[in-house]
C-alpha positions as CSV (number, residue, x, y, z in Angstrom):
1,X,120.6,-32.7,-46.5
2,X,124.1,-33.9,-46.5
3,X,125.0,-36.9,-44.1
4,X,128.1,-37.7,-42.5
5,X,130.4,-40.5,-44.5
6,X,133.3,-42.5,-42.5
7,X,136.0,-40.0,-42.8
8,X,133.6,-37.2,-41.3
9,X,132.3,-39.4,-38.5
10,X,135.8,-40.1,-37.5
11,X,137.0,-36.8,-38.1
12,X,134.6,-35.2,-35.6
13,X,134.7,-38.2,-33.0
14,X,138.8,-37.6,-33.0
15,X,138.1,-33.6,-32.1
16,X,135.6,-34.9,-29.3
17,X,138.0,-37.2,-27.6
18,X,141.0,-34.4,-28.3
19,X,138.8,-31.6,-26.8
20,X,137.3,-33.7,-24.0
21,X,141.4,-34.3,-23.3
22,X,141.9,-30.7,-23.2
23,X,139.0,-29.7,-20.6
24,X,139.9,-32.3,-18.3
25,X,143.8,-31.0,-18.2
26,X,141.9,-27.5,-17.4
27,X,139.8,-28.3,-15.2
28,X,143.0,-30.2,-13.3
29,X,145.0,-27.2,-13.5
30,X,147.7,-28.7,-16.3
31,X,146.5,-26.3,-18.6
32,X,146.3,-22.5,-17.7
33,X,143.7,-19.8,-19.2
34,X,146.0,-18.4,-21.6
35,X,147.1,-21.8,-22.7
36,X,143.5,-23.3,-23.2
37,X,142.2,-20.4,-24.6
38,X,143.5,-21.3,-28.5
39,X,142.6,-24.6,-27.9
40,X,138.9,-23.7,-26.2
41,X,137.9,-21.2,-29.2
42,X,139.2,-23.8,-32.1
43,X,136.3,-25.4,-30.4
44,X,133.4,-22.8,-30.3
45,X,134.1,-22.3,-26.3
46,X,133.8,-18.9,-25.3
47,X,134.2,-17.4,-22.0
48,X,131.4,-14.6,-21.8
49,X,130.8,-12.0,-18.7
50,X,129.3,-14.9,-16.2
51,X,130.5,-18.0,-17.6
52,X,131.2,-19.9,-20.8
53,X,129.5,-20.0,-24.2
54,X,129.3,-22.3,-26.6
55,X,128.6,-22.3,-30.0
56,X,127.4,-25.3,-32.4
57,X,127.6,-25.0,-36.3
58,X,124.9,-25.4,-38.6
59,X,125.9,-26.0,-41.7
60,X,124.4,-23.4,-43.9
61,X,121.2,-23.1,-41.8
62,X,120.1,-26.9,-42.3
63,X,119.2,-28.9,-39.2
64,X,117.1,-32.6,-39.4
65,X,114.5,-32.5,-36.7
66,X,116.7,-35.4,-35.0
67,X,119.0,-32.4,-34.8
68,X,117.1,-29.9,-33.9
69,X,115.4,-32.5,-31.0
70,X,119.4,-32.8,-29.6
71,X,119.9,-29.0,-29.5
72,X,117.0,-28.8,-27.8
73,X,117.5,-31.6,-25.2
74,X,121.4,-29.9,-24.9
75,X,119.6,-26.9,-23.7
76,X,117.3,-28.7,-20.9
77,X,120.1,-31.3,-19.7
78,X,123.1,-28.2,-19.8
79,X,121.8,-25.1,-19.6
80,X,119.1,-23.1,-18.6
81,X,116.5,-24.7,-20.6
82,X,117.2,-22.7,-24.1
83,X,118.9,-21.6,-26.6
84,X,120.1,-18.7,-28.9
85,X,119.7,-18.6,-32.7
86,X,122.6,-16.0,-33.8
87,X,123.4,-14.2,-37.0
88,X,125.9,-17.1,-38.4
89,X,122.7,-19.7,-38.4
90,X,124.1,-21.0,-35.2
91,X,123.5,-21.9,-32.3
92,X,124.8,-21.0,-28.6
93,X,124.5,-21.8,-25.0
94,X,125.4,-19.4,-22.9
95,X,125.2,-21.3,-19.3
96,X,127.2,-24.7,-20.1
97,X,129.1,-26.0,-17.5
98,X,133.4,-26.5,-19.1
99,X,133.4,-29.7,-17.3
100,X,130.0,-30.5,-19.2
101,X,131.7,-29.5,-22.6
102,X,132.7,-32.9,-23.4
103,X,129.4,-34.6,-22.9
104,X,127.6,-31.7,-24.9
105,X,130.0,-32.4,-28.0
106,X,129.4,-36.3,-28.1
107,X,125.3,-35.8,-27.8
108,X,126.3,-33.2,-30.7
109,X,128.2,-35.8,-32.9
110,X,125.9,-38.3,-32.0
111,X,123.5,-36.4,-34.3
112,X,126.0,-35.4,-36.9
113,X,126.6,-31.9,-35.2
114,X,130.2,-30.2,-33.6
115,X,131.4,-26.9,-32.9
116,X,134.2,-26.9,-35.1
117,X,135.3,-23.6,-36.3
118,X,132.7,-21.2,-34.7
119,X,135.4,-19.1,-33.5
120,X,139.2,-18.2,-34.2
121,X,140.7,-16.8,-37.3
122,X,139.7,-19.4,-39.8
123,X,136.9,-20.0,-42.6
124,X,133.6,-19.6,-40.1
125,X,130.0,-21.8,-40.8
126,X,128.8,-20.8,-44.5
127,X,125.8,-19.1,-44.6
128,X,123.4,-19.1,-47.0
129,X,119.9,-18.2,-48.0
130,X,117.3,-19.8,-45.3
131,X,114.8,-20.4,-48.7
132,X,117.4,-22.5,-50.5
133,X,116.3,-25.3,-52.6
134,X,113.0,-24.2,-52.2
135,X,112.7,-20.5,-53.3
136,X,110.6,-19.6,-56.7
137,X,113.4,-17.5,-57.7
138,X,116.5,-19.5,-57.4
139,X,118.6,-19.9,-59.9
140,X,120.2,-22.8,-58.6
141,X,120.3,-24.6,-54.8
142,X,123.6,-23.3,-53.4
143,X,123.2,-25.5,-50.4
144,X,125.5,-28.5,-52.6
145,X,127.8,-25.9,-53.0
146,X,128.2,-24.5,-49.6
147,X,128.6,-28.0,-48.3
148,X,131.6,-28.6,-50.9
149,X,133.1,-24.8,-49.0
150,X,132.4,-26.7,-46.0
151,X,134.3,-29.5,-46.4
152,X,136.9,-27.6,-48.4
153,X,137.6,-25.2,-45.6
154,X,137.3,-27.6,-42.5
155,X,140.5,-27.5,-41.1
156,X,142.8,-26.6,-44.2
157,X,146.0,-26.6,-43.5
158,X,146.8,-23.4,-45.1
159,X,143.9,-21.3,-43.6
160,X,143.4,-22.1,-40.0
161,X,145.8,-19.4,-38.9
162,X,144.2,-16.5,-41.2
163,X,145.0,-12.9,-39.9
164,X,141.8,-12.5,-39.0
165,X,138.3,-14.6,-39.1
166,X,136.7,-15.0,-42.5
167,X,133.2,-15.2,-43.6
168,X,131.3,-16.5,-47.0
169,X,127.8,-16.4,-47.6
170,X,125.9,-17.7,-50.9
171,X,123.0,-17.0,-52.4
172,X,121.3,-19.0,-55.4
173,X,118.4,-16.4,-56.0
174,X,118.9,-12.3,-57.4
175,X,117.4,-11.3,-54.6
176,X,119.8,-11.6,-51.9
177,X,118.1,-12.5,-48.5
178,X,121.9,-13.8,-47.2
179,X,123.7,-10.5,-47.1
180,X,126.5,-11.7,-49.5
181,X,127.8,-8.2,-50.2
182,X,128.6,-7.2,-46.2
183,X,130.5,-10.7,-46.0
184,X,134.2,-10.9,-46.5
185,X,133.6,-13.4,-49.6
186,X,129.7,-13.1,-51.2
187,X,128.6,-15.4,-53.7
188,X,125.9,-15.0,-55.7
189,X,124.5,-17.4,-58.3
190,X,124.8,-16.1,-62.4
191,X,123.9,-17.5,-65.6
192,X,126.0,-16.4,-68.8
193,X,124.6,-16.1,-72.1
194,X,125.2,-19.8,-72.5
195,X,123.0,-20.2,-69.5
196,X,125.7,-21.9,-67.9
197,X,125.5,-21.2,-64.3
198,X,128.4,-19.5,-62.3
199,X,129.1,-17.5,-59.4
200,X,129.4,-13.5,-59.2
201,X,132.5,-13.3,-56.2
202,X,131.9,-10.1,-53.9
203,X,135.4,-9.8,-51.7
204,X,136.1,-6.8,-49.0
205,X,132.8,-6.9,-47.6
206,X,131.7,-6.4,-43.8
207,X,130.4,-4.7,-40.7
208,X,132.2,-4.2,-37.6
209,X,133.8,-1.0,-36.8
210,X,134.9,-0.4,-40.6
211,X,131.4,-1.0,-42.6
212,X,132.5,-1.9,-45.9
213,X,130.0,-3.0,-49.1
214,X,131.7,-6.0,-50.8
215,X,133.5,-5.5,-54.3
216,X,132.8,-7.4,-57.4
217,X,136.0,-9.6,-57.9
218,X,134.5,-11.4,-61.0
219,X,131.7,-11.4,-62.3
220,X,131.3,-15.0,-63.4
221,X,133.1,-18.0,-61.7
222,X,132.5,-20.9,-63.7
223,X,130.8,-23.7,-61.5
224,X,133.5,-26.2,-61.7
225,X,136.1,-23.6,-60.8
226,X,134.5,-22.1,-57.9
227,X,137.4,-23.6,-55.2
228,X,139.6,-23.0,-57.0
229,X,139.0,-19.1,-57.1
230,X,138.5,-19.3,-53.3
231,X,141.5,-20.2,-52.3
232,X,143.0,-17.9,-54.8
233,X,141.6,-15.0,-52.8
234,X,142.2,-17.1,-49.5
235,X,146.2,-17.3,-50.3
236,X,146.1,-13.7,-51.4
237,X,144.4,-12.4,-48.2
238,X,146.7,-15.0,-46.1
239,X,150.1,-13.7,-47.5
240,X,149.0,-9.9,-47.7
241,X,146.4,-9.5,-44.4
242,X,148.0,-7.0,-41.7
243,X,148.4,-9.3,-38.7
244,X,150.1,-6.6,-36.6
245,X,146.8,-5.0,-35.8
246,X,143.4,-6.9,-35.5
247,X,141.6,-4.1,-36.1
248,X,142.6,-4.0,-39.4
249,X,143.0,-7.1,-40.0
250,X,139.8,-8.5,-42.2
251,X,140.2,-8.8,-46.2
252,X,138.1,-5.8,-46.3
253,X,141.1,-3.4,-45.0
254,X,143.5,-5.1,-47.6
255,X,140.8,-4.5,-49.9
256,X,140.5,-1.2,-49.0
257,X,144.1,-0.2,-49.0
258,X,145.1,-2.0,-51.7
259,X,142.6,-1.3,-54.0
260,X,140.5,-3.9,-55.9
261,X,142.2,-4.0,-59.1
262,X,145.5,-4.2,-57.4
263,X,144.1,-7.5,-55.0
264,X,142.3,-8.6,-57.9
265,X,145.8,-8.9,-60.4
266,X,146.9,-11.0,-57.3
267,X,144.1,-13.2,-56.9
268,X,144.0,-13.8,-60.9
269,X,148.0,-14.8,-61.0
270,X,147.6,-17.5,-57.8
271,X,143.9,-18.6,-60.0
272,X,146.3,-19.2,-63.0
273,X,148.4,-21.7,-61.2
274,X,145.4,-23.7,-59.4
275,X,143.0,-23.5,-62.1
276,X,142.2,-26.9,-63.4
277,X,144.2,-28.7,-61.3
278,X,143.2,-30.5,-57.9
279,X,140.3,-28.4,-56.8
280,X,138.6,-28.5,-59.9
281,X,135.3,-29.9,-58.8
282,X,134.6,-32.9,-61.0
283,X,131.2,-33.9,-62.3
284,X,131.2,-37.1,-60.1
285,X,131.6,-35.7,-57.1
286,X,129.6,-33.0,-57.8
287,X,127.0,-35.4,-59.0
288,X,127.1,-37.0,-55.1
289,X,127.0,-33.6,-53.4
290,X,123.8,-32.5,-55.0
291,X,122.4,-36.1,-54.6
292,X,122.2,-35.6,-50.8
293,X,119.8,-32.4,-51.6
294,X,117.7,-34.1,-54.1
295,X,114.4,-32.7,-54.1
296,X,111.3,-33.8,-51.6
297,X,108.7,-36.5,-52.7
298,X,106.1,-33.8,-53.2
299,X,102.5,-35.0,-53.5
300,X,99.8,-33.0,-55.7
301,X,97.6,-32.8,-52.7
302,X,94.9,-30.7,-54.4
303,X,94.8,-27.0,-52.9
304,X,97.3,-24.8,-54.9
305,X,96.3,-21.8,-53.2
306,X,95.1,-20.0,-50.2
307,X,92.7,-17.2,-49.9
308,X,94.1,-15.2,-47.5
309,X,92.0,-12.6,-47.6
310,X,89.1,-14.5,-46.5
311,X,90.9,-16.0,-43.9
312,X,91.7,-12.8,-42.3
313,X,88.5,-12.2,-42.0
314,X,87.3,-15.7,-40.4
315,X,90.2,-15.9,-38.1
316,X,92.7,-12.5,-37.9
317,X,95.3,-14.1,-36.4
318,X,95.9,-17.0,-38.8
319,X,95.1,-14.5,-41.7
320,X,97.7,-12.1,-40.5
321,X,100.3,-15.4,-40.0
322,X,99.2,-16.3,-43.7
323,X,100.1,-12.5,-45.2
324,X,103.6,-12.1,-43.4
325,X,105.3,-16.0,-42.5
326,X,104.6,-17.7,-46.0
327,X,106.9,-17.5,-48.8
328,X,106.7,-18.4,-52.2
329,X,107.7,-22.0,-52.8
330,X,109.0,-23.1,-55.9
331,X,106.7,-26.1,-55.8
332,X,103.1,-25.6,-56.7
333,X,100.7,-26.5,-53.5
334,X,103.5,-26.1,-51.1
335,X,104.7,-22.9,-49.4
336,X,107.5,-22.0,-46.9
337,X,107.0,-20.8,-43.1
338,X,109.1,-18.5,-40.6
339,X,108.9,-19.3,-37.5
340,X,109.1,-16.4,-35.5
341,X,111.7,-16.2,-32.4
342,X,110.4,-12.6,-32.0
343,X,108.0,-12.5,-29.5
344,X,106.5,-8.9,-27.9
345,X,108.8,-8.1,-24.9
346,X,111.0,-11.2,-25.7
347,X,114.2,-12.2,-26.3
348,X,115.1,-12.0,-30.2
349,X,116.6,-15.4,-31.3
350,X,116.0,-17.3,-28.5
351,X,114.0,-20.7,-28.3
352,X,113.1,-22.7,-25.5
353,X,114.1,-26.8,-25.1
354,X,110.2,-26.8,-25.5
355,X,109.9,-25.2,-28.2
356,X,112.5,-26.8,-30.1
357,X,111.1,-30.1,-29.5
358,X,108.1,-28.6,-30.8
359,X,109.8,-27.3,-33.9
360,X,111.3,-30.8,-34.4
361,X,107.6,-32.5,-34.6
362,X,106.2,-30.2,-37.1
363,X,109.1,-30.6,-39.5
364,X,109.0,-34.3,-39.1
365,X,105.5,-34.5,-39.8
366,X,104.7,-31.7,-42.0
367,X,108.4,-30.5,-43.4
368,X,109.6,-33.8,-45.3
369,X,111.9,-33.5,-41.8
370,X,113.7,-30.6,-42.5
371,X,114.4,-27.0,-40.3
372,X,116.3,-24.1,-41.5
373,X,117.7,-21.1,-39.6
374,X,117.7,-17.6,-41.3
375,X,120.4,-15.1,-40.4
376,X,118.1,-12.7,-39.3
377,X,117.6,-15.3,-35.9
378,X,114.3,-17.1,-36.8
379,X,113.3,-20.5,-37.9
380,X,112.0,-21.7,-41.1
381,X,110.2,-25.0,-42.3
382,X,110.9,-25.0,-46.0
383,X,108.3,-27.1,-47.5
384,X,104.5,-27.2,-46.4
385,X,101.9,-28.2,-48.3
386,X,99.1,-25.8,-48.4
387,X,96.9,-28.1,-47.2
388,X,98.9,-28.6,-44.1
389,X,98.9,-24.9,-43.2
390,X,96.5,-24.4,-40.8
391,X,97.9,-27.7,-38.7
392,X,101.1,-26.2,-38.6
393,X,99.8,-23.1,-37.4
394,X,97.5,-24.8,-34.6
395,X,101.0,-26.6,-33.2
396,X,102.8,-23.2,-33.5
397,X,100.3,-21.5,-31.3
398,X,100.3,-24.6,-29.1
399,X,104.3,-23.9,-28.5
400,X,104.3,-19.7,-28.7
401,X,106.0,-19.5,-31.7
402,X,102.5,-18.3,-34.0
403,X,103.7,-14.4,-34.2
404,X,102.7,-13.2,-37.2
405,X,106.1,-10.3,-37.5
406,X,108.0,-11.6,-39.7
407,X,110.0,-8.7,-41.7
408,X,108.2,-6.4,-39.4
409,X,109.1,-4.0,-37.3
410,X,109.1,-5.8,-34.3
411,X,111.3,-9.0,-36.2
412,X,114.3,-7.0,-34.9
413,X,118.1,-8.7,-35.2
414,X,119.9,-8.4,-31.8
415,X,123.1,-9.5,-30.2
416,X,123.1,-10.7,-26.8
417,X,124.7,-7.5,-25.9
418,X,126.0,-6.3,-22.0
419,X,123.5,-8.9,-20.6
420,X,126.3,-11.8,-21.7
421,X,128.8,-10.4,-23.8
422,X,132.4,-9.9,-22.4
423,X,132.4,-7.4,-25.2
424,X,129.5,-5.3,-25.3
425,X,129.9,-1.7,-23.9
426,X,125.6,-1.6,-23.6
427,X,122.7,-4.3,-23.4
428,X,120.6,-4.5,-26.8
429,X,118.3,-6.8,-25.6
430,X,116.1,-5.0,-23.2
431,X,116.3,-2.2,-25.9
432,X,114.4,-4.7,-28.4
433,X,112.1,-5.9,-25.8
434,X,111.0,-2.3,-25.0
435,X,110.6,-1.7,-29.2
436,X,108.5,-4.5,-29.6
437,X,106.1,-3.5,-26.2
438,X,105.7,-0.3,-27.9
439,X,104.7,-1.6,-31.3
440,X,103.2,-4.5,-30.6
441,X,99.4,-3.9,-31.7
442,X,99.3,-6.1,-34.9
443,X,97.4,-3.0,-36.4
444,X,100.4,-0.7,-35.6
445,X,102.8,-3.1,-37.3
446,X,100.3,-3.7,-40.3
447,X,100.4,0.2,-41.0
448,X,104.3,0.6,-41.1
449,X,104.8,-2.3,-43.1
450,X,107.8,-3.9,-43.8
451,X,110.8,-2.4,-41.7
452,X,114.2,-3.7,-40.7
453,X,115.5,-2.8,-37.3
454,X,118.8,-4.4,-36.0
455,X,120.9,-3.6,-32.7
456,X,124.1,-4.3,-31.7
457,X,125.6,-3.8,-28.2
458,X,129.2,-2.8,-29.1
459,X,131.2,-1.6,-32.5
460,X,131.8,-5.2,-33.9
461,X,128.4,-4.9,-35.2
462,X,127.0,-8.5,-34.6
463,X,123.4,-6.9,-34.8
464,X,123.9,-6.0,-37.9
465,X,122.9,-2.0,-36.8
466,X,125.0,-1.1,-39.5
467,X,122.8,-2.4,-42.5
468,X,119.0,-1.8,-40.7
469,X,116.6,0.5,-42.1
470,X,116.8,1.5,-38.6
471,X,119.9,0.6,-37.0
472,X,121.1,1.0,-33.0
473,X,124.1,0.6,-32.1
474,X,125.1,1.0,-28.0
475,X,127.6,2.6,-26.8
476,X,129.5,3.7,-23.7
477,X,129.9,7.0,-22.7
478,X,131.3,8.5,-19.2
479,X,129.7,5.6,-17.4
480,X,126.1,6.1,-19.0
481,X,124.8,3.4,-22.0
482,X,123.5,5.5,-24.9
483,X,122.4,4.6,-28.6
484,X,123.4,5.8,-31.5
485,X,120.2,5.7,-34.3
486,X,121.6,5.3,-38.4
487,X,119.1,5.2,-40.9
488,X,119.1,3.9,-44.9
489,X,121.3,0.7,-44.1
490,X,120.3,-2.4,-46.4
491,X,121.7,-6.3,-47.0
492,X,120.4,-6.9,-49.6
493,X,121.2,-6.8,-53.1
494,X,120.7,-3.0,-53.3
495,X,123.0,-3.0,-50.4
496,X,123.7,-0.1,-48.1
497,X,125.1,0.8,-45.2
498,X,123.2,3.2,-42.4
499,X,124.2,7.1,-41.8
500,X,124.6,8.4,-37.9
501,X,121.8,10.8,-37.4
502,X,123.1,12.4,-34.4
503,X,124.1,12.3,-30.8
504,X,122.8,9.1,-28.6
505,X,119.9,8.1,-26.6
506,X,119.9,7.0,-23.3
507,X,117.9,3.5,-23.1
508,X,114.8,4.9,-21.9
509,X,114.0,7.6,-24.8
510,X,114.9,4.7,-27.7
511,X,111.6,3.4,-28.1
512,X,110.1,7.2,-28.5
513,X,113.1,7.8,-30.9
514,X,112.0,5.1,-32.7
515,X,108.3,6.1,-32.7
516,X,109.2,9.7,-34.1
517,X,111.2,8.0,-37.0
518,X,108.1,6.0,-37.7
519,X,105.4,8.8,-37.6
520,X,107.8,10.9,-39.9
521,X,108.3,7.9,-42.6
522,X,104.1,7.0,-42.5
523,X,103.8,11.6,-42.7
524,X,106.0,11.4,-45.8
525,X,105.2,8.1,-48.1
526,X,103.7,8.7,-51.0
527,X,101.3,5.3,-50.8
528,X,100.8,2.7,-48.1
529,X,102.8,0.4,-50.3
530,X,106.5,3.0,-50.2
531,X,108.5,0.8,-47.8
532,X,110.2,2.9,-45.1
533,X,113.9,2.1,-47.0
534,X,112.3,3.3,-50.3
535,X,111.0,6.6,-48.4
536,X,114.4,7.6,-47.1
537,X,115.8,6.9,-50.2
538,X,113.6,9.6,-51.8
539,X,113.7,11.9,-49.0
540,X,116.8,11.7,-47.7
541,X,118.1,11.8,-44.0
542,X,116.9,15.4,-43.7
543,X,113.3,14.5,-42.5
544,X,114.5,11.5,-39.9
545,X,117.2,13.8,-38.1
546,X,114.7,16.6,-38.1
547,X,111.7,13.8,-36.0
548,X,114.9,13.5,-33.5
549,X,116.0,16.1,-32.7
550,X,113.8,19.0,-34.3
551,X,115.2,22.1,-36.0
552,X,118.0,23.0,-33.9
């Protein structure tokens, strides 16, 4: 993973001392609210519904298990002993202390870690996919690349102001497990019939309360040239981007309004006068970049695979772990793990000091010292030998983090919701925690298979509602929290977005609304292998809305 040089060092030590500056004139009263606000949310500061949130960048979803030991002493020293994994392969506090802020930050750069840019209408952290550099379909590592956007957009002078805030995810495999198409910029790895590898650009996508699928800007984006094309679209979507009304204020409205060929004529004139000039990536530095993400020392260790079916039979539980938290690795012997933060009845995404520590050991010892964070608010340690598995399993019971749900249908995406956010018209995280009671026989989840629910708390969509294959969104209505259920939503590369089925729910009949949708997916698949997206896709909404609300 990349490590800081001088000019980053002293580039995040200067923002500590500035910040630190600006709390203390707060907390004296020099400052007022209005006045620190810009200055608090340049800084990943928010101020939530009972006190202030903070949220720390991770870099594409890579953390050292130095780092992941700080978070995770930040969460017992300054908050409430935990911590929140979020959508953006963050993470954020949501009990710290403002006149703590400054300490939290210097343990945080201590470690090679800030909060730069997790907030405010700039280039946010660059996501990617939580199986980079170690996927057996990847075309290429996009993690080198992402870093390159990283330090490309930190503070650039001509996009820290942006109408709105602005959002890139990569991906170096076909199969998209980054959402690239429902971000406002989506990159996705390509090779040309040269096999020279480029970038397919997606612009225009997103959630919020105007789901829009991304649009295929360009097909192929050579690899040196990539920046350059970025900030074409950046200066585009800068000059162009409605900034007298937020709510239409993303690149997807422009988009929209505009119409692709129109944004794309623009993007292509500003790409002629950049191209091949300073922000053409040259071998060299590429060279350096990738060196930092050079490959493990893998060892042949012997076993080069696992029979899991005889290992559900001597112990279920690991056997079940086996079946749904590996993932193919790219790397003969070695496999990747999801750690799930999606316990029955608890909070999705969330991770104790504990547990993080706990986290930290195994990676050190078993993960060549390396953690990831998936968009979809779980953990992932990216390279384990076979031979290893059943010791990292033993230390993942040990800690509470051994459920065996991953992609299932209690693995749910959720926002913190009315419980924290100043935002949310309706909590979202009891509604999970009731889901996951109800479906938490590992037999029950078996049967339904693979199935993506997400819930969001409020229109901005950070659940994701809008692309599950069950989606909830809450909502307020005359006083009383209700939930609106869509169905057929999708991130990945076949991506779609969810249809309304009807009127809401109050929070109480969710979990049976779910069940109904369940029982009318397993009534209607044609094998035990149609996944409940491909069934809707055949059947269409027809049979769902009818399991909610019958024939009337």
């Amino acid at each position: 993973m990349y490590r800081y040089d001088e000019f980053d060092s002293a580039f995040v030590s200067e923002r500590v001392e500035q910040f630190s500056d600006q709390v203390r004139r707060r907390i004296s009263g020099e400052l007022t609210e209005d006045q620190f606000r810009p200055l608090r949310l340049m800084n990943g500061l928010y101020l939530q519904l009972h006190a202030y949130m903070l949220r720390v960048a991770v870099p594409y979803g890579t953390l050292s298990s130095k780092q992941m030991r700080m978070l995770g002493h930040i969460a017992r020293k300054y908050d409430r002993g935990y911590g929140h994994f979020t959508t953006r392969q963050n993470i954020q506090y949501n009990w710290p202390k403002l006149r703590d802020i400054p300490e939290i930050l210097a343990d945080l750069a201590s470690v090679e870690m800030h909060a730069i840019q997790t907030s405010g209408n700039c280039i946010r952290n660059v996501t990617t996919d939580q199986f980079a550099g170690a996927a057996a379909d990847e075309i290429i590592d996009p993690r080198p690349v992402a870093e390159i956007i990283r330090q490309w957009s930190s503070l650039h002078p001509e996009f820290t102001f942006l109408p709105r805030k602005f959002k890139i995810a990569i991906t170096g495999a076909p199969n998209d497990r980054a959402a690239v198409k429902f971000h406002d910029i989506g990159l996705m790895a390509q090779t040309n019939g040269s096999g020279e590898i480029g970038w397919a650009v997606y612009v225009g996508g997103g959630l919020g309360r105007t789901p829009m699928i991304g649009k295929l800007i360009n097909g192929f984006v050579p690899h040196e040239h990539l920046l350059a094309y970025l900030e074409s679209i950046l200066r585009v979507y800068n000059r162009y981007g409605r900034r007298d009304n937020k709510y239409k204020a993303r690149i997807k409205i422009l988009v929209h309004e505009e119409g692709l060929e129109t944004i794309k004529a623009q993007v292509e004139e500003e790409f002629s006068h950049v191209r091949g000039g300073v922000l053409t990536l040259p071998e060299a530095e590429l060279d350096r970049i990738n060196a930092y993400f050079a490959q493990p020392a893998y060892k042949d260790h012997g076993v080069v695979s696992i029979d899991v079916e005889r290992e559900k039979i001597l112990d279920p539980a690991y056997g079940r772990f086996l079946e749904n938290n590996t993932f193919p690795h790219a790397r003969s012997g070695y496999t990747s793990i999801t750690i799930s933060l999606k316990p029955i009845g608890g909070a999705p995404g969330d991770a104790t000091a504990e547990q993080m520590e706990a986290v930290a050991d195994l990676a050190e010892r078993y993960s060549f010292d390396e953690v990831r964070v998936t968009h979809e608010q779980n953990l992932v340690l990216p390279h384990v030998a076979l031979n290893d598995l059943r010791a990292v399993y033993d230390g993942l019971v040990e800690a509470g983090l051994a459920d065996a749900n991953s992609g299932e249908i209690t693995d749910m995406i959720t926002c913190p919701g009315l419980d924290f956010c100043a935002l949310a018209n309706a909590r979202s995280i009891p509604i999970a925690q009731d889901i996951s009671r109800r479906f938490a026989a590992p037999d029950r989840q078996k049967e339904i298979g693979k199935l993506k629910i997400k819930i969001s708390g409020c229109i901005n969509a950070c659940g994701h509602h809008h692309v599950g294959h069950i989606g909830i969104l809450g909502v307020e209505k005359k006083g009383t929290e209700l939930y609106q259920i869509t169905v057929g939503g999708d991130g990945t590369e076949e991506a779609s977005v969810g249809k309304i089925l009807g009127p809401g729910f109050v929070a109480e009949e969710v979990p049976g609304a779910i069940e109904r949708l369940v029982d009318a997916y397993i009534a209607q698949r044609t094998t035990e292998d149609e996944t409940f997206i491909s069934a809707y896709r055949r059947l269409g909404d027809g049979p769902f809305k009818e399991a909610l609300y019958g024939n009337g």
